[in-house]
VMD Tcl script that builds the backbone (N, CA, C; Angstrom):
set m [mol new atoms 432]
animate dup $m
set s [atomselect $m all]
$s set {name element resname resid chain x y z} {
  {N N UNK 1 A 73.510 84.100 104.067}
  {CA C UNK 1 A 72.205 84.147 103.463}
  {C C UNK 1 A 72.222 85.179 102.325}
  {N N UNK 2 A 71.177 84.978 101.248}
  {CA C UNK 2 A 71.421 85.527 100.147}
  {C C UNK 2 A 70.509 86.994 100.232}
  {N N UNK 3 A 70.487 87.719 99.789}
  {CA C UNK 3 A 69.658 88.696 99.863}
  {C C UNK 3 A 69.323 89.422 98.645}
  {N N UNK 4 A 68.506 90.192 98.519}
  {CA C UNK 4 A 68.082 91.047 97.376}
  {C C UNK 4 A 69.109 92.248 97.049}
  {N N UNK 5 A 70.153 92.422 98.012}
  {CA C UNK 5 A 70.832 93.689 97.823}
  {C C UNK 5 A 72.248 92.988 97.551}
  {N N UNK 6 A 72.379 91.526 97.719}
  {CA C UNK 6 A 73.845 91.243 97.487}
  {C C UNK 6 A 74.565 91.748 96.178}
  {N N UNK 7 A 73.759 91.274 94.907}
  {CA C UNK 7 A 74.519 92.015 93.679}
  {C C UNK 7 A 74.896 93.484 93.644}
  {N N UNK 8 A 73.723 94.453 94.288}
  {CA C UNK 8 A 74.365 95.798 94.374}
  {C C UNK 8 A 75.512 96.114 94.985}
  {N N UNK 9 A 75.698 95.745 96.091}
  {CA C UNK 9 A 76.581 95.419 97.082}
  {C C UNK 9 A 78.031 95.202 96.267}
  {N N UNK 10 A 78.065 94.076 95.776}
  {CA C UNK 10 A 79.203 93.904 94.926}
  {C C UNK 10 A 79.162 94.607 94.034}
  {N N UNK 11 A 79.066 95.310 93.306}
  {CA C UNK 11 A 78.426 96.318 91.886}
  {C C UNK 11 A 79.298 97.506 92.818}
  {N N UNK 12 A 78.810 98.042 93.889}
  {CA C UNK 12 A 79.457 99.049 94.670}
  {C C UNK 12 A 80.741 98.911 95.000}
  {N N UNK 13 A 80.973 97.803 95.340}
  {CA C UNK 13 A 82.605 97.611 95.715}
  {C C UNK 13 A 83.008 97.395 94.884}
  {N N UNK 14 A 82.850 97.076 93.671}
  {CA C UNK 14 A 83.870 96.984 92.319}
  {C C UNK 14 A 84.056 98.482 92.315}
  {N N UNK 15 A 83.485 99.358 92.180}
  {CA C UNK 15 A 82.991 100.898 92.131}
  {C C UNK 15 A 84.303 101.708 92.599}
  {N N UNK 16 A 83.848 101.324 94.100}
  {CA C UNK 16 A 84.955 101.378 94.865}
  {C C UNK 16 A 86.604 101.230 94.723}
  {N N UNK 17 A 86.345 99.880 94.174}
  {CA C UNK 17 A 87.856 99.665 93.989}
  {C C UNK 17 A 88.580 100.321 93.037}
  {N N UNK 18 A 87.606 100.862 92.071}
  {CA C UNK 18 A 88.109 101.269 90.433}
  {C C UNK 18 A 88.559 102.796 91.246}
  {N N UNK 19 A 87.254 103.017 92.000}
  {CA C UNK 19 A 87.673 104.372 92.509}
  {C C UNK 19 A 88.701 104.421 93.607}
  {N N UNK 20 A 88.941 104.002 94.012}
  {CA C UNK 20 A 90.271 103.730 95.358}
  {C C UNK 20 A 91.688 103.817 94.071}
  {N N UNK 21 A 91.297 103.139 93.231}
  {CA C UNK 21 A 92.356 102.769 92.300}
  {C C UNK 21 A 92.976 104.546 91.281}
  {N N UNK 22 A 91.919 105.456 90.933}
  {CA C UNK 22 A 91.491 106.703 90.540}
  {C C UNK 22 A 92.099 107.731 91.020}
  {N N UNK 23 A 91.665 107.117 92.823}
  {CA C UNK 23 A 92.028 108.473 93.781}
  {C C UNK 23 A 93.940 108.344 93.881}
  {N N UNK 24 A 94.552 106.925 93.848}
  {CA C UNK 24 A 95.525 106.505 94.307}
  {C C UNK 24 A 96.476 107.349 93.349}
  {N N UNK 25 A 96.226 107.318 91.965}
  {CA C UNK 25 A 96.847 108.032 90.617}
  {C C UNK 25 A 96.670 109.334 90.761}
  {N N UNK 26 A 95.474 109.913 91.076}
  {CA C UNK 26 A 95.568 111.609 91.331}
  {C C UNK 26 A 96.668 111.985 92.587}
  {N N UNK 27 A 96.833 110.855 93.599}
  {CA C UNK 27 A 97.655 111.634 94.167}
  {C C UNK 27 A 99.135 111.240 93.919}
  {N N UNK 28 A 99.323 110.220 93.087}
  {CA C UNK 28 A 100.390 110.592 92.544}
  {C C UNK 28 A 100.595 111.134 91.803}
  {N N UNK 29 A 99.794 111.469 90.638}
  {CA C UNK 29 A 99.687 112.689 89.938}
  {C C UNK 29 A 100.304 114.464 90.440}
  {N N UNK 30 A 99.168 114.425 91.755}
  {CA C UNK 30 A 99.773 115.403 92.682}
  {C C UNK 30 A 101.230 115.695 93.313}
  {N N UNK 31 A 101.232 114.429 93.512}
  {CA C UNK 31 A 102.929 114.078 94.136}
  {C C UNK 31 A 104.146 114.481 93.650}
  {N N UNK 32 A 104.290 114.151 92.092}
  {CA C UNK 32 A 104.775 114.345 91.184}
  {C C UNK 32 A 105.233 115.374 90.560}
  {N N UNK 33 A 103.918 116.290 90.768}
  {CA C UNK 33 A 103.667 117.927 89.979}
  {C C UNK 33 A 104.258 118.987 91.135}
  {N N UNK 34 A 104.223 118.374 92.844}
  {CA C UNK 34 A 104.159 119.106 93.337}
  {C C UNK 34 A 106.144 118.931 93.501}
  {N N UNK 35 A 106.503 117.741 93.024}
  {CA C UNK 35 A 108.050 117.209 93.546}
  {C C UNK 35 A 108.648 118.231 92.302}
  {N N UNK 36 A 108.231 117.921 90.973}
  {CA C UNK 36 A 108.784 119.104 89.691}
  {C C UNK 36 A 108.904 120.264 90.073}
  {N N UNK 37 A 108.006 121.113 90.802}
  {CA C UNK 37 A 107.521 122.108 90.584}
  {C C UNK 37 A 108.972 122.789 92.002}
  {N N UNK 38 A 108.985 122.049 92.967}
  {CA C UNK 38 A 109.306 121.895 93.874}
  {C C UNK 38 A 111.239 122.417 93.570}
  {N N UNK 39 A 111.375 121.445 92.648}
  {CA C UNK 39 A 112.785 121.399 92.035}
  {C C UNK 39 A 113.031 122.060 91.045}
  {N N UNK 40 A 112.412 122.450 90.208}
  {CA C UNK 40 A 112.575 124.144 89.209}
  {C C UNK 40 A 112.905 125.489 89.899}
  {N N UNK 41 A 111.665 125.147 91.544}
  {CA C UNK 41 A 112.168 126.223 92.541}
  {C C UNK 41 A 113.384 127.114 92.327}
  {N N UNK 42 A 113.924 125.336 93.229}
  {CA C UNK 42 A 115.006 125.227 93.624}
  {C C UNK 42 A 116.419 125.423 92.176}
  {N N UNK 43 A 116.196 125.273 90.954}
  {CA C UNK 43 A 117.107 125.053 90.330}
  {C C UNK 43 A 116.913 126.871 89.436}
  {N N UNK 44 A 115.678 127.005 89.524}
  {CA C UNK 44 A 115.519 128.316 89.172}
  {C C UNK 44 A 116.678 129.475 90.338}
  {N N UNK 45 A 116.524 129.319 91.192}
  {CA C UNK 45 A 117.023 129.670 92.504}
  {C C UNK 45 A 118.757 129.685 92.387}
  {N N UNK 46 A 118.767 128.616 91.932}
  {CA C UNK 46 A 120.685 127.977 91.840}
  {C C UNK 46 A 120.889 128.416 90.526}
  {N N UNK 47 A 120.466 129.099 89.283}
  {CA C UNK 47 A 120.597 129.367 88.115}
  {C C UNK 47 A 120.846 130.670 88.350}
  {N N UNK 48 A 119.891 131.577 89.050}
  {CA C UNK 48 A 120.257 133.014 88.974}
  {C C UNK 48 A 121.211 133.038 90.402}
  {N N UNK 49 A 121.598 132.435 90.986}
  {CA C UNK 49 A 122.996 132.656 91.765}
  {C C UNK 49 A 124.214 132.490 91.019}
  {N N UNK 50 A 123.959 131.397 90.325}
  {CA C UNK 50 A 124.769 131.553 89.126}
  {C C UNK 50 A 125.241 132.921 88.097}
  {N N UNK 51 A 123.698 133.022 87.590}
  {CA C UNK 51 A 123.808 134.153 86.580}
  {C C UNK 51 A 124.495 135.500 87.756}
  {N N UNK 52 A 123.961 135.627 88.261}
  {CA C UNK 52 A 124.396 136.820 89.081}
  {C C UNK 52 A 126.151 136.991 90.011}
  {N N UNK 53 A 126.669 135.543 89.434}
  {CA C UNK 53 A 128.119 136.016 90.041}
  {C C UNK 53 A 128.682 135.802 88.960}
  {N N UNK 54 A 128.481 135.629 86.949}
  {CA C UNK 54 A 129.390 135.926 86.161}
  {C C UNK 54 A 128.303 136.865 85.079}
  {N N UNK 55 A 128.810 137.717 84.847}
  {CA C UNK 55 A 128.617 138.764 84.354}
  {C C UNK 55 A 128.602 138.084 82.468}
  {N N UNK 56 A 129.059 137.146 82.582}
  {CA C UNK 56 A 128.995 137.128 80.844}
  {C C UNK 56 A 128.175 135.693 81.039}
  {N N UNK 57 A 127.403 135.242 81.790}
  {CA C UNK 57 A 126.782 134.190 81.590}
  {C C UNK 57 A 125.503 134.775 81.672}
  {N N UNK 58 A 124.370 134.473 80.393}
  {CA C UNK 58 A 123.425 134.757 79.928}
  {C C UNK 58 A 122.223 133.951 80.186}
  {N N UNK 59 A 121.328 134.059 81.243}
  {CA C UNK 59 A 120.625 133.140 81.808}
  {C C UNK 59 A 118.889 133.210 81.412}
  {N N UNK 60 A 119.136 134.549 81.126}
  {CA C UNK 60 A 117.366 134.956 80.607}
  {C C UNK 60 A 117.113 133.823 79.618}
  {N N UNK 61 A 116.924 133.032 78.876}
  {CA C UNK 61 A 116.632 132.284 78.099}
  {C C UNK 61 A 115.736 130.913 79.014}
  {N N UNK 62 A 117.077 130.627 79.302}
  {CA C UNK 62 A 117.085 129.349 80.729}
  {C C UNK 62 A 115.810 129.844 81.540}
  {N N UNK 63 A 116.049 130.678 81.905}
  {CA C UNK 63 A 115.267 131.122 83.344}
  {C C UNK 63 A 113.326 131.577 82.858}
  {N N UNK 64 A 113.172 132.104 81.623}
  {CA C UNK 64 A 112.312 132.250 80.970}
  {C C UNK 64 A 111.115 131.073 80.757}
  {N N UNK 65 A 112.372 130.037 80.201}
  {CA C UNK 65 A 111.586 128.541 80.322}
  {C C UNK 65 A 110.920 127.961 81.271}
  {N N UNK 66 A 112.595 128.298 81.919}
  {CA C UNK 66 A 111.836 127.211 83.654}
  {C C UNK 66 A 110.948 127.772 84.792}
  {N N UNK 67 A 110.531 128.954 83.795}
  {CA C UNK 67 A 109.379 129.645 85.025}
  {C C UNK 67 A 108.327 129.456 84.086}
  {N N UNK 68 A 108.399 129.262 83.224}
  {CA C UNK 68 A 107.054 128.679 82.480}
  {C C UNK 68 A 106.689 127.289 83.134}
  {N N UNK 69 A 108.215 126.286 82.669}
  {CA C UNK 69 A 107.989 124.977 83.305}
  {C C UNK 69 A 107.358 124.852 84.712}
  {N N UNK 70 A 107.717 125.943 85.681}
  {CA C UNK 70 A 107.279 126.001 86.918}
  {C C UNK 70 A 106.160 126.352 87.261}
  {N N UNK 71 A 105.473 127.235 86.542}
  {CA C UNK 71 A 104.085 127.432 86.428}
  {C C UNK 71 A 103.384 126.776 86.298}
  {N N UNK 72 A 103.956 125.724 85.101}
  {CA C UNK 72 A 102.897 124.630 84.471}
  {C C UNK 72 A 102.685 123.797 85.821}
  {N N UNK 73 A 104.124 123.315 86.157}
  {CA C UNK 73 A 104.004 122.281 87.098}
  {C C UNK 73 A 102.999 122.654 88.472}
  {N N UNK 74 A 102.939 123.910 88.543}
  {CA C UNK 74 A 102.036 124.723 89.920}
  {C C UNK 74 A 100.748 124.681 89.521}
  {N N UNK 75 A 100.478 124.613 87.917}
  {CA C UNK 75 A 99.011 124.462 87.319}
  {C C UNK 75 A 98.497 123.037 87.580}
  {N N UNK 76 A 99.572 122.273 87.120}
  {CA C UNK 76 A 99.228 120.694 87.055}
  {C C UNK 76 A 98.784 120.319 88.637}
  {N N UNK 77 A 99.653 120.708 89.294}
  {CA C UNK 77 A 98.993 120.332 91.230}
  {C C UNK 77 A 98.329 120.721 91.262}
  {N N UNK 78 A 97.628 122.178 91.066}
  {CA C UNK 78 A 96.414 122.557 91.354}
  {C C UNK 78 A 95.424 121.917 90.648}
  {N N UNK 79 A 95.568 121.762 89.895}
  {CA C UNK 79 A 94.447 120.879 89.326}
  {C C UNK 79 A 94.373 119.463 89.583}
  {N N UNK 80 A 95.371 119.144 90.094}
  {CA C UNK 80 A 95.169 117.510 90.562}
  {C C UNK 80 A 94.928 117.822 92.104}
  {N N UNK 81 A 94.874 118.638 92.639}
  {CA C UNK 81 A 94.477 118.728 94.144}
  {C C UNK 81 A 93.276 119.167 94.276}
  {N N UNK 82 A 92.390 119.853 93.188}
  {CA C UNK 82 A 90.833 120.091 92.575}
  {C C UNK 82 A 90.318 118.877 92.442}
  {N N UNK 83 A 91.289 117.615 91.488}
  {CA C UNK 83 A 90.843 116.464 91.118}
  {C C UNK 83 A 90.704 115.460 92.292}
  {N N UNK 84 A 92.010 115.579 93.059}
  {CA C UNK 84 A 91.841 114.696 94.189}
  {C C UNK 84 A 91.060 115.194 95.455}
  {N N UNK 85 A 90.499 116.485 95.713}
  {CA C UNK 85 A 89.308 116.687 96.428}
  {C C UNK 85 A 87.778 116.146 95.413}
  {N N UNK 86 A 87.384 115.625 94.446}
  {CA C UNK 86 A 86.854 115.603 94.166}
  {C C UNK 86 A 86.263 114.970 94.472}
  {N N UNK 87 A 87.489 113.735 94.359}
  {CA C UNK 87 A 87.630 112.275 94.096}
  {C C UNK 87 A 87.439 111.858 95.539}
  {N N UNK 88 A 87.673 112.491 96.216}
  {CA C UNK 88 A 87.316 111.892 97.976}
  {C C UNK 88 A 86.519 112.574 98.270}
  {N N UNK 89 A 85.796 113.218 97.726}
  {CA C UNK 89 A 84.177 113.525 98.027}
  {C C UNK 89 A 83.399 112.342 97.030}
  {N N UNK 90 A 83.460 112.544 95.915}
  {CA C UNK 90 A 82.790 111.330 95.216}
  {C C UNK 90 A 82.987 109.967 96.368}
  {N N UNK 91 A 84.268 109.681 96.642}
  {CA C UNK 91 A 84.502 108.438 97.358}
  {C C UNK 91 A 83.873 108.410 98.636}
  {N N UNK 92 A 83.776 109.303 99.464}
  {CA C UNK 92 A 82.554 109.931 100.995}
  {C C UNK 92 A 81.264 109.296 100.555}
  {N N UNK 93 A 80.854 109.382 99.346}
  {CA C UNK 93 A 79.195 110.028 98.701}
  {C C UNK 93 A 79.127 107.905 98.771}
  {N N UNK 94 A 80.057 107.527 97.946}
  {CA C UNK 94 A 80.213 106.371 97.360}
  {C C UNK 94 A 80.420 105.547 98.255}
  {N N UNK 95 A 80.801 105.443 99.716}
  {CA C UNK 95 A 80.993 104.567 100.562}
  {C C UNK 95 A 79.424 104.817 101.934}
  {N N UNK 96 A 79.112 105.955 101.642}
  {CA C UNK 96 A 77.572 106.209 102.392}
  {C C UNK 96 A 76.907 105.495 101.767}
  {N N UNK 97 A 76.881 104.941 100.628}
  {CA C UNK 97 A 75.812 104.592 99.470}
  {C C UNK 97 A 75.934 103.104 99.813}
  {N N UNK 98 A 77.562 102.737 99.772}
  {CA C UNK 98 A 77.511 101.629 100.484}
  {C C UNK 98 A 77.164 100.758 101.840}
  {N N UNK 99 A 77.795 101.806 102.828}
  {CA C UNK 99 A 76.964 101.394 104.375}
  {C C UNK 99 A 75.375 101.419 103.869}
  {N N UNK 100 A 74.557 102.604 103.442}
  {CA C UNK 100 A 73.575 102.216 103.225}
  {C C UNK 100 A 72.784 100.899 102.993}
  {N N UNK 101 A 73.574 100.282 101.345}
  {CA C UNK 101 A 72.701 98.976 101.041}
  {C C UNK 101 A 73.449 97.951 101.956}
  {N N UNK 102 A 74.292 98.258 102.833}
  {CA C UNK 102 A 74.638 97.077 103.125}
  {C C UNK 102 A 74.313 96.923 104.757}
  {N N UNK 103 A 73.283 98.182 105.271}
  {CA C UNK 103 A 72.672 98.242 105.947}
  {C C UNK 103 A 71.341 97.327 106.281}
  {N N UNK 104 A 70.262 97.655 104.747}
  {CA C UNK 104 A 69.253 97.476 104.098}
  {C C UNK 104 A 69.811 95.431 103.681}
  {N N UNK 105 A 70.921 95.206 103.600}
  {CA C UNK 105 A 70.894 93.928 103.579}
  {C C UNK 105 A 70.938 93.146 104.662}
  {N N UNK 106 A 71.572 94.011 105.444}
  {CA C UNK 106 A 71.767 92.958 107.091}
  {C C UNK 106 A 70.199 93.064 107.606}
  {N N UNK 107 A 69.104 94.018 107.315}
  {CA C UNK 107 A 67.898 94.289 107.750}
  {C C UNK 107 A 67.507 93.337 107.392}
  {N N UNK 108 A 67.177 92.982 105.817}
  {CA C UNK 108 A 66.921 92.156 105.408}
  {C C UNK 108 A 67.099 90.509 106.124}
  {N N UNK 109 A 68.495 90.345 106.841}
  {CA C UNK 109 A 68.504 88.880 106.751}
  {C C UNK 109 A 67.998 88.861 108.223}
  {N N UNK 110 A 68.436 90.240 109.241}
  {CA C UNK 110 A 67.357 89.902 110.411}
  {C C UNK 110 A 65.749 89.584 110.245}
  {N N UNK 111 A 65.578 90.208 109.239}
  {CA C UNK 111 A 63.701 89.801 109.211}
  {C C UNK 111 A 63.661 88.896 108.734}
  {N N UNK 112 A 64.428 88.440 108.028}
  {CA C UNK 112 A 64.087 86.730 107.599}
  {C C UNK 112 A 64.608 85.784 109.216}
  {N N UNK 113 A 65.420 86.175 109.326}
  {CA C UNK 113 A 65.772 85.480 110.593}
  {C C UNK 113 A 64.620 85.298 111.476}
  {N N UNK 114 A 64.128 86.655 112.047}
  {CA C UNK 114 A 62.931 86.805 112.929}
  {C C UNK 114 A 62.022 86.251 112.639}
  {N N UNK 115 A 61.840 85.951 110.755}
  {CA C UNK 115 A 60.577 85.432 110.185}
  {C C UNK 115 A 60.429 84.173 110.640}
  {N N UNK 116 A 61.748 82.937 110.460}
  {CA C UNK 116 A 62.369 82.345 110.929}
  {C C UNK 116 A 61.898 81.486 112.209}
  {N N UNK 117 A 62.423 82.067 112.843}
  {CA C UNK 117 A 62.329 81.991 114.564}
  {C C UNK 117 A 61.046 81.986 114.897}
  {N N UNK 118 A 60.072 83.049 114.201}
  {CA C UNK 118 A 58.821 83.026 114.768}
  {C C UNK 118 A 58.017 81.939 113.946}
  {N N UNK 119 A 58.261 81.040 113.005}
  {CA C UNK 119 A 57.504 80.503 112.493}
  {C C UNK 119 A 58.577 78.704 112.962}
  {N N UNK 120 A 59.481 78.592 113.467}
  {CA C UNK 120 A 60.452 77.836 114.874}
  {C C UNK 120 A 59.289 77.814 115.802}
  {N N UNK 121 A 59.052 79.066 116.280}
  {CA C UNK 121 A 58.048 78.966 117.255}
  {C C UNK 121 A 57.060 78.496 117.695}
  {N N UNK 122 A 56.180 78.701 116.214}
  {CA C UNK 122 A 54.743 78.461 115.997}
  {C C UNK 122 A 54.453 76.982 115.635}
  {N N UNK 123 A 55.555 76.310 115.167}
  {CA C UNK 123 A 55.943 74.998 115.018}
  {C C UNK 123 A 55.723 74.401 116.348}
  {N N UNK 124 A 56.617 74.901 117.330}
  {CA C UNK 124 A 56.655 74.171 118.366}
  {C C UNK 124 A 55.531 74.265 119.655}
  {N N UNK 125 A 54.775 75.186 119.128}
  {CA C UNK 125 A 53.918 75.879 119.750}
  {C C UNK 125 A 52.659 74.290 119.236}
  {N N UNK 126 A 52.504 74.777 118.262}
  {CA C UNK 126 A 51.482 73.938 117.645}
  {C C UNK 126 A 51.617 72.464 117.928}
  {N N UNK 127 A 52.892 71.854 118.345}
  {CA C UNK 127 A 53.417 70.373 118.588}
  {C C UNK 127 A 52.636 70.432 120.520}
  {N N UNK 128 A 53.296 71.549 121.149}
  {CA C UNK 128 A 52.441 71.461 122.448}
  {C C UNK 128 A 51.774 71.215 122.302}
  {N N UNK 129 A 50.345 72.278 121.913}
  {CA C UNK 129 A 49.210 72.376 121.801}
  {C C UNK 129 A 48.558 70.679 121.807}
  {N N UNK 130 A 49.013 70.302 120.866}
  {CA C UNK 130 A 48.092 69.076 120.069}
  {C C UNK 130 A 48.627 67.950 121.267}
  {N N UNK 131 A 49.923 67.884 121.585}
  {CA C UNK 131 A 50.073 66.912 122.421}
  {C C UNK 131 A 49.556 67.227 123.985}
  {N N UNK 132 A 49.226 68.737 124.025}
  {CA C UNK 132 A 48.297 68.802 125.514}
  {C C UNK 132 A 46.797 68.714 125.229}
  {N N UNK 133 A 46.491 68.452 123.735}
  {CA C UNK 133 A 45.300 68.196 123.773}
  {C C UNK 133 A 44.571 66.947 123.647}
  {N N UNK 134 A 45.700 66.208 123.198}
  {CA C UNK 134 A 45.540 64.684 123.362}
  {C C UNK 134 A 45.577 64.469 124.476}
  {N N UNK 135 A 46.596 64.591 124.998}
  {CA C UNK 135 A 46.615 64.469 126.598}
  {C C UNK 135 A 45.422 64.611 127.544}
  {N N UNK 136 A 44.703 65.656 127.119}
  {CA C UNK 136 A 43.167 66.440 127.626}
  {C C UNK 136 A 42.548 65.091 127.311}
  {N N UNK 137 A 42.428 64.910 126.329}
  {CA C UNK 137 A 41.434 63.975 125.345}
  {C C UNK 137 A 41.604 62.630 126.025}
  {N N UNK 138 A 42.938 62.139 126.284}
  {CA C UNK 138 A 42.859 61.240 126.942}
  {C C UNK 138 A 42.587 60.921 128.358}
  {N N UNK 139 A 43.008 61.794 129.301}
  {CA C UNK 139 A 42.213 62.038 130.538}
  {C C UNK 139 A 40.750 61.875 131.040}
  {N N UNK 140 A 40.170 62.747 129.812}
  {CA C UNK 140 A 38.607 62.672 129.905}
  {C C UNK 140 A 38.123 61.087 129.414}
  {N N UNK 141 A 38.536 60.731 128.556}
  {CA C UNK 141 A 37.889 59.263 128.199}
  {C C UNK 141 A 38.432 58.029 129.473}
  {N N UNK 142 A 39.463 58.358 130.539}
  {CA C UNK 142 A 39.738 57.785 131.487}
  {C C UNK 142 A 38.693 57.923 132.494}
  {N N UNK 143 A 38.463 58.519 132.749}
  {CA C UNK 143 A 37.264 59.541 133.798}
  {C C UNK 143 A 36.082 58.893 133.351}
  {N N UNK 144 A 35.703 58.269 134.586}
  {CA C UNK 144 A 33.926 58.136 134.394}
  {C C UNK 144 A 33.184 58.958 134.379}
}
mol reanalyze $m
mol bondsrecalc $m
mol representation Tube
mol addrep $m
């Protein structure tokens, strides 16, 4: 049955999907920043073990960079882990909104239903009636 809330309804789940689609990229976004960041660590780590067992290998340059690079990459997660809490609060807010109308639509088709049924009723109600009143009607004109 059709209802007054069906177009919103769909309007919301497109919503949804764009946003499901949003949240899916921030956390690979996250994923990503946190896998870089992860491996500069580590290569920052294996560079000055390096630097530190030859005496004529000159690493400050190298190492200068990739703690910048590593920073960045520690900036970029944090901010995509700002973005992707956002984004699943927006998406919380955005799927309440949905149970909501799609609450307000199933209401909807019970009261038409009930409307329904009770006017089923009154139909059949009214078919008694008339045929127990003929019935009446005819009794009495039998009767002297």
């Amino acid at each position: 049955m059709q209802t007054p809330y069906d177009a919103a309804l769909r309007a919301l789940d497109r919503e949804m999907d764009a946003l499901t689609q949003v949240i899916s990229a921030s956390a690979s976004r996250l994923e990503q920043a946190r896998t870089l960041h992860h491996a500069l660590v580590e290569k920052i780590s294996a560079e000055m073990r390096l630097a530190a067992g030859d005496c004529g290998l000159l690493a400050d340059g190298y190492l200068l960079r990739a703690r910048s690079d590593r920073d960045a990459h520690a900036a970029d997660a944090e901010s995509a882990e700002i973005e992707l809490d956002l984004l699943r609060h927006r998406a919380a807010r955005h799927y309440a909104a949905m149970r909501a109308v799609d609450s307000a639509a199933e209401q909807f088709r019970q009261d038409a239903q009930r409307a329904d049924d009770r006017q089923q009723q009154a139909l059949v109600d009214d078919i008694a009636a008339a045929r127990f009143a003929r019935m009446r009607r005819l009794q009495q004109t039998r009767q002297p």
